[in-house]
C-alpha positions in Angstrom: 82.5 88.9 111.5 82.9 92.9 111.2 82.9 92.1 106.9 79.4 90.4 107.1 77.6 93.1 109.0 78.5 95.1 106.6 78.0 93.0 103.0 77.1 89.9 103.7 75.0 88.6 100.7 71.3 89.2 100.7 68.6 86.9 99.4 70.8 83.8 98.8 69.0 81.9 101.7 72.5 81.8 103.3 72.9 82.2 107.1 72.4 86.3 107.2 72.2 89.7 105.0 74.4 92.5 105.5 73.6 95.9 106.0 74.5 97.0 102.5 74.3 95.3 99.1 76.3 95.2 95.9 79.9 97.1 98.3 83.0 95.5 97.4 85.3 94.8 100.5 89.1 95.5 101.2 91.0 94.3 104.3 93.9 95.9 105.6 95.2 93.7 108.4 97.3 95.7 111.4 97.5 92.6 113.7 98.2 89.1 113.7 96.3 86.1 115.0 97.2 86.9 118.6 96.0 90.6 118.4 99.8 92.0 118.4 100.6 95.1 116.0 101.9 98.8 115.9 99.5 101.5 115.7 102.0 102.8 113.0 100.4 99.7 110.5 96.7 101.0 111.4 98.2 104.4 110.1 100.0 102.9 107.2 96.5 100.8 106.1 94.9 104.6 105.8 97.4 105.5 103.8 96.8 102.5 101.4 92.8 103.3 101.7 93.5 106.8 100.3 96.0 105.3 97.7 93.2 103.0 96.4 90.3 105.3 96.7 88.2 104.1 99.7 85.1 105.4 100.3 84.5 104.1 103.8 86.9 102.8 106.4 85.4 101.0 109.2 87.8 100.4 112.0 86.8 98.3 114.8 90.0 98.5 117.1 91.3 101.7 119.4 93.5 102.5 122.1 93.4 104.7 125.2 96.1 107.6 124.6 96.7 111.1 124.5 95.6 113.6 122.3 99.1 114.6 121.7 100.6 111.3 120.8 96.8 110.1 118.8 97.7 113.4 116.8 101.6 112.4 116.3 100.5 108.9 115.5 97.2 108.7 113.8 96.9 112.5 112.7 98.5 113.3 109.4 96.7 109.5 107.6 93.6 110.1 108.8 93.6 114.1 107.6 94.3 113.0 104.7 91.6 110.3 104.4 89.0 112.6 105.4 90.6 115.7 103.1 89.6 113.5 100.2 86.1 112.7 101.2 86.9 108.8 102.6 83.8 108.4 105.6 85.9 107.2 108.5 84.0 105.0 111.1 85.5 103.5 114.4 84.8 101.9 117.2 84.4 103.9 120.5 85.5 101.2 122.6 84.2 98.7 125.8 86.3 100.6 128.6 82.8 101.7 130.2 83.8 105.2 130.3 84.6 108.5 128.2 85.7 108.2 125.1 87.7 111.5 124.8 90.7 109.4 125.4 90.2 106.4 122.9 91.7 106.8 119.6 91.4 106.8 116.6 87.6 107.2 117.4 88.2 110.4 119.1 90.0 112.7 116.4 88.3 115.1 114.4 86.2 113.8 111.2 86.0 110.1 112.8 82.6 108.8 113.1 82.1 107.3 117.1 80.1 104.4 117.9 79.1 103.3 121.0 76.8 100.4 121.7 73.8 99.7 122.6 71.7 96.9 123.3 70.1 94.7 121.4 66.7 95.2 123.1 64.6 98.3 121.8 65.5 100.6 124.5 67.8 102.6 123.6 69.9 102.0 126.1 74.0 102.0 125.8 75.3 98.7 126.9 76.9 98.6 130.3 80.5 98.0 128.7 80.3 100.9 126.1 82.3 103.9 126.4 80.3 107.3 126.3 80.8 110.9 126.1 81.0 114.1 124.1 83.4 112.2 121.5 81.0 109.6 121.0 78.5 110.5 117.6 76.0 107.7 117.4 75.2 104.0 118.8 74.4 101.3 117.6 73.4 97.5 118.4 76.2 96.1 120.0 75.1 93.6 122.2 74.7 90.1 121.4 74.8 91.0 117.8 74.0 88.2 115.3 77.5 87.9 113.1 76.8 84.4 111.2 77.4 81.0 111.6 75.2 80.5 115.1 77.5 83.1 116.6 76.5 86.1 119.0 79.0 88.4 120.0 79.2 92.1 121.7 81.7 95.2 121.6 81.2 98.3 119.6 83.6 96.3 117.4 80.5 94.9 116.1 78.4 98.7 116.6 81.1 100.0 114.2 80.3 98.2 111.2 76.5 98.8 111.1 77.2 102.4 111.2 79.3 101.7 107.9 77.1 99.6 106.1 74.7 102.7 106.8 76.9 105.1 105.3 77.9 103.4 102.5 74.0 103.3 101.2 73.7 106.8 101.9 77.1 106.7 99.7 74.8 104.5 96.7 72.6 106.6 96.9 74.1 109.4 95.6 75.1 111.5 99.2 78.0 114.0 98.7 80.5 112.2 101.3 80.3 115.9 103.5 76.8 115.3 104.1 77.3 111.9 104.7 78.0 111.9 108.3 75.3 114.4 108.9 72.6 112.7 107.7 73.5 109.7 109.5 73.5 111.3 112.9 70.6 114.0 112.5 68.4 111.4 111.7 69.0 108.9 114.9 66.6 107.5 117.5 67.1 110.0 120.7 67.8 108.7 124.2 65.0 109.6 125.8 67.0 109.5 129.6 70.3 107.9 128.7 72.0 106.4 131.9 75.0 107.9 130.6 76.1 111.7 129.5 76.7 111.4 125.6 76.6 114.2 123.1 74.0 116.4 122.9 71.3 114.9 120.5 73.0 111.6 120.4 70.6 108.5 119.7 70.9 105.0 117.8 71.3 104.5 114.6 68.2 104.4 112.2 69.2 103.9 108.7 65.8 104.1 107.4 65.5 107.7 108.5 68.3 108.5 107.0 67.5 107.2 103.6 64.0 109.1 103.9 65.9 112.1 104.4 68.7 111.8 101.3 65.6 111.1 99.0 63.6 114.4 100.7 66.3 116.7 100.4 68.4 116.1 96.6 70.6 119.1 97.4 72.0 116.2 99.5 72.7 114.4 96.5 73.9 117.0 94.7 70.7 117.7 92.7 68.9 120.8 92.2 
């Protein structure tokens, strides 16, 4: 479901069109059919993104730990993702409350995404986490993912986020700025319900795109 927010096909009169076009997909699976796995295998499927050369990781999972043991964990892969440019986006979870302790959203150089609902109001849905560790939000609720299907979670924010940063990524964005762009150029709470970042908003990927074609030092031009 996460795969077609981000790429499903556009234009082919088929069910729905992802946020971006012409991406080719990975999957790096960490659990099995019943939702078991280590958090060593979500790790170990960084490591394989860096091997391969990734350019965005979109991770729709986390877990409510430590910063200590999220350091020991999750700490050296995902350095070394983001020391090589990879855009890291994850999920900041549907606990209802701060987000400074789910992980791997909350370390350094992850992209947070909260959710919020799917009515134009810019308001974080009741179940998504919130907080200083949180960057950006996104549609979350009853979210469209194919095949008659709704469904809700920031497992389904996460994703949209992606699909954003990997046209900023097309379009020629240095991978630093990509993050950046993304979240200077959001939709502000006017009155949030909930205390989130300062100058957190939603997502608005068009925006964004107006912004990488205004400024080309983004893009590396002169």
């Amino acid at each position: 479901m996460c795969a077609r927010l981000i790429a499903a096909r556009r234009n082919n009169s088929i069910d729905m069109a992802g946020m971006s076009s012409n991406v080719r997909l990975a999957s790096f699976r960490t659990h099995d059919d019943n939702g078991a796995g280590g958090l060593a295998n979500v790790a170990e499927a960084m490591d394989m993104a860096v091997d391969i050369g990734i350019d965005v990781v979109s991770i729709s999972l986390g877990y409510l730990m430590s910063q200590s043991y999220a350091e020991q964990v999750f700490g050296k892969a995902f350095k070394a993702a983001t020391d090589q440019g990879i855009i890291i986006v994850a999920s900041a979870g549907n606990n209802g409350k701060a987000a400074d302790t789910h992980y791997p959203s909350a370390l350094s150089g992850v992209i947070a995404v909260a959710s919020i609902d799917i009515q134009d109001t810019l308001q974080l849905s009741s179940f998504s986490n919130f907080g200083g560790y949180v960057d950006i939000a996104a549609y979350g609720s009853d979210v469209y993912t194919g095949y008659n299907r709704l469904a809700s979670g920031t497992s389904f924010s996460c994703p949209i986020v992606s699909g954003a940063a990997a046209i900023l990524l097309s379009m020629g964005v240095k991978p630093k700025y990509v993050a950046g762009t993304l979240i200077h150029n959001v939709d502000r709470f006017a009155s949030p319900l909930k205390p989130l970042k300062k100058h957190a908003g939603a997502l608005n990927p068009l925006k964004a795109v107006k912004m990488a074609i205004d400024y080309p030092i983004l893009r590396g031009a002169r």
